[in-house]
N, C-alpha and C positions, 0 to 999 in steps of 0.2 A: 158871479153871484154865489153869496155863502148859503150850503144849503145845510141838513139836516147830516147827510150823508159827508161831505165837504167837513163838518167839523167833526167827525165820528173818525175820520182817515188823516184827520188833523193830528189827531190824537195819538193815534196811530204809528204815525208818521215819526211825532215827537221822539215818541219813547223808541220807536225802534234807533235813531239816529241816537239818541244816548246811547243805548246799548252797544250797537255796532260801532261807535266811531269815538266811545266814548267822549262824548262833550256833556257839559256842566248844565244841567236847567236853565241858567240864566245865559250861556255861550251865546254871541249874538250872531250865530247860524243857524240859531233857533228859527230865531226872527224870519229870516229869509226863506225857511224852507217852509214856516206855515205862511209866508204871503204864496210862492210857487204852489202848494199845496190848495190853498183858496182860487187862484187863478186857474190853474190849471189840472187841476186833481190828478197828483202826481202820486205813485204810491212807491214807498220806499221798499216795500216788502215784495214787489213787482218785478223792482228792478227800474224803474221808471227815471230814478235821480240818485244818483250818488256824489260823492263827496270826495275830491280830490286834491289836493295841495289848497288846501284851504278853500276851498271855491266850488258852488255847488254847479252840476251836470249832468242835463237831461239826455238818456239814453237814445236810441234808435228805437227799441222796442217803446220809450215813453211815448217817445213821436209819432208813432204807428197807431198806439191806444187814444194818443191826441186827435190825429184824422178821422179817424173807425168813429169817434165819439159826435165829432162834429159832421160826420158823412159825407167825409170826401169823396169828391166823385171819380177822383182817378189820378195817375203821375204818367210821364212822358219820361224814358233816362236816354240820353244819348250818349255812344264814344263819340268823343273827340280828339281823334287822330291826329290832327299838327301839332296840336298840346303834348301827344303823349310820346314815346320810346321804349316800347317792350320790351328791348334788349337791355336795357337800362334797368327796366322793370318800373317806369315812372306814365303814369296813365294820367287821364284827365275824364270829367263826363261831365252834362250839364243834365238838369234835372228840371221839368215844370210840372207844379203841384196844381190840381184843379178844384176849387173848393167846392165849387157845382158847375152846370153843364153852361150855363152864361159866362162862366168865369174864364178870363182868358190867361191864366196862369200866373202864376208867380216862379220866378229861375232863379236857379239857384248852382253854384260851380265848387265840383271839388276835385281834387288831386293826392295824388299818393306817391311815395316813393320809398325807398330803405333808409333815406333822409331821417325821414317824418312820419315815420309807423314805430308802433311798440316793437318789441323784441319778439313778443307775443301774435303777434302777427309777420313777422316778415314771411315772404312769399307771397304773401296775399293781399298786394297792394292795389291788384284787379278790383277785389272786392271791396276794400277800403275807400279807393278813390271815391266806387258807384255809390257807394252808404255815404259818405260825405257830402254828394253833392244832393242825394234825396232829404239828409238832414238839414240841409241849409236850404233847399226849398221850401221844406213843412214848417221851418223856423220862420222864414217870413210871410208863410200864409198864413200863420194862426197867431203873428204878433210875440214869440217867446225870444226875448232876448238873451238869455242864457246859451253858451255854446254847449254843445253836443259832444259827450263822451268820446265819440268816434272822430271828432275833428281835430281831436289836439295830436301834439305830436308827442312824440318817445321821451320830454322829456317832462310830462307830464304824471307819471307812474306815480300809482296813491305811497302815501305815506302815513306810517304807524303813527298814530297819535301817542301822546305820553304817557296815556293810560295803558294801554296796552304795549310800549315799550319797556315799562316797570313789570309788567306781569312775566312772572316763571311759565318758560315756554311749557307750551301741554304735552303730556305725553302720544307718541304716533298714534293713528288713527289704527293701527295695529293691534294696539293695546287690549287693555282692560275695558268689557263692550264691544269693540268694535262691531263683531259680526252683528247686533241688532240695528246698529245704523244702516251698516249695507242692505241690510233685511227690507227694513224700511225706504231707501233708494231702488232697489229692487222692486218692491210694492208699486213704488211710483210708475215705474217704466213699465208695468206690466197693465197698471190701471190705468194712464193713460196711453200706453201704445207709442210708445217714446223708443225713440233708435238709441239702442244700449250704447254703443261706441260714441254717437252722437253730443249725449248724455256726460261720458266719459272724459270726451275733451273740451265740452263746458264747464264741466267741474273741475281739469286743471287748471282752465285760466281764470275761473273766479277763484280760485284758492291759491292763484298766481306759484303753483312749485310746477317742477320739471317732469314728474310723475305723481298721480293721486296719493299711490303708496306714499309719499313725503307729504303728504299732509297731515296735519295736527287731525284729533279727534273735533275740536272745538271749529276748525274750517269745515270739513265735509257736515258734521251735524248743522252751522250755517247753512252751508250750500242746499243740504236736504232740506229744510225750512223754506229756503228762497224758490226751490223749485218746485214744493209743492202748493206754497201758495199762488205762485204763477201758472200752473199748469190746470190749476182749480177758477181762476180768475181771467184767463185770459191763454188757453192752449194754442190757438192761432199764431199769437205775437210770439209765444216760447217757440213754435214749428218754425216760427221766423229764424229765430236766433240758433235752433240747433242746425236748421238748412245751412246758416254760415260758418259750421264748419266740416261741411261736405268735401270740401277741400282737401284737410290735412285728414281725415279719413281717408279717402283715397291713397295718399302719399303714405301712409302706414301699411297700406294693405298691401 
């Protein structure tokens, strides 16, 4: 149902995907992401959907905000051990989604291994797998037939649109300003109570470099954008996404 709010985040939605992904007004991924948008009030500024080799993908955090909304009543995950080979580092889990306490589940299977995980991820095929198979639970309880940010594999990596392959790289986030941005990332983690390191290694891989230092001014001031409207709109689903990299914290420390 189209509501009030629905076309205000339509709106929204539009113009942020020009900007971020540059595409053209009339691009017909317009089209697609306000019907996703109408259906399922997906916010792009969230983090909810992104845009990847041409093909639009709903996050884990979208699918989270998707249940919460419609008040799911709960999930079930299980390992499943004959599927899987730890030594391998190749896991398996099945997952059932509960839409309410009558509902007998919807399941849903995913798997992971150094195969079929980013670069970005490797080591943590654990966690991959078990998000895999939670997204393709919530995907067919709630009807979104779009796959899941987290389901594709390594050879899925975004790609620079043309617009932003013409544009003269920015200067490091080093640069001229920088310290007010950090200022402002700083602000965020102390207003919301956000794990600095946590923080830290979400902003590498949404800036996709090997260290923050290597990112442009124009990535982190993204990033500071994207995480403070998520963390103002929806701090639980963001606890979600920085708990998943508990992980490689640990491995640094």
């Amino acid at each position: 149902m189209i509501t009030t709010t629905n076309v205000a985040l339509c709106r929204r939605n539009l113009r942020l995907a020009r900007q971020k992904w540059g595409l053209e007004r009339n691009h017909l991924l317009l089209a697609g992401l306000k019907s996703l948008t109408e259906d399922f009030a997906l916010s792009v500024s969230a983090g909810d959907v992104i845009l990847l080799q041409g093909n639009w993908y709903v996050t884990h955090a979208g699918l989270l905000r998707i249940a919460k909304r419609n008040r799911c009543s709960g999930m079930k995950v299980q390992f499943i051990p004959q599927l899987s080979d730890p030594v391998a580092r190749r896991f398996a889990f099945e997952a059932t989604v509960f839409k309410s306490k009558s509902c007998q589940g919807f399941v849903g299977y995913g798997d992971a291994d150094p195969s079929n995980v980013s670069a970005l991820v490797q080591g943590a095929e654990l966690r991959v797998a078990e998000t895999r198979a939670i997204n393709r639970a919530l995907r067919k309880a709630y009807g979104i037939g779009i796959c899941s940010a987290e389901e594709v594999g390594s050879s899925s990596e975004p790609v620079p649109s043309s617009r932003e392959s013409k544009k003269v790289p920015p200067q490091p986030v080093n640069g001229n300003g920088g310290p007010k941005v950090r200022d402002r990332l700083c602000q965020l983690i102390r207003q919301h109570q956000l794990d600095a390191n946590l923080v830290k290694s979400y902003a590498v891989d949404f800036c996709g470099t090997q260290e923050l230092r290597d990112a442009t001014r124009e990535q982190v001031e993204n990033f500071v954008t994207h995480l403070a409207d998520w963390a103002e709109n929806d701090r639980n689903a963001l606890l979600c996404q920085l708990n998943s990299y508990l992980g490689s914290k640990e491995g640094a420390a």
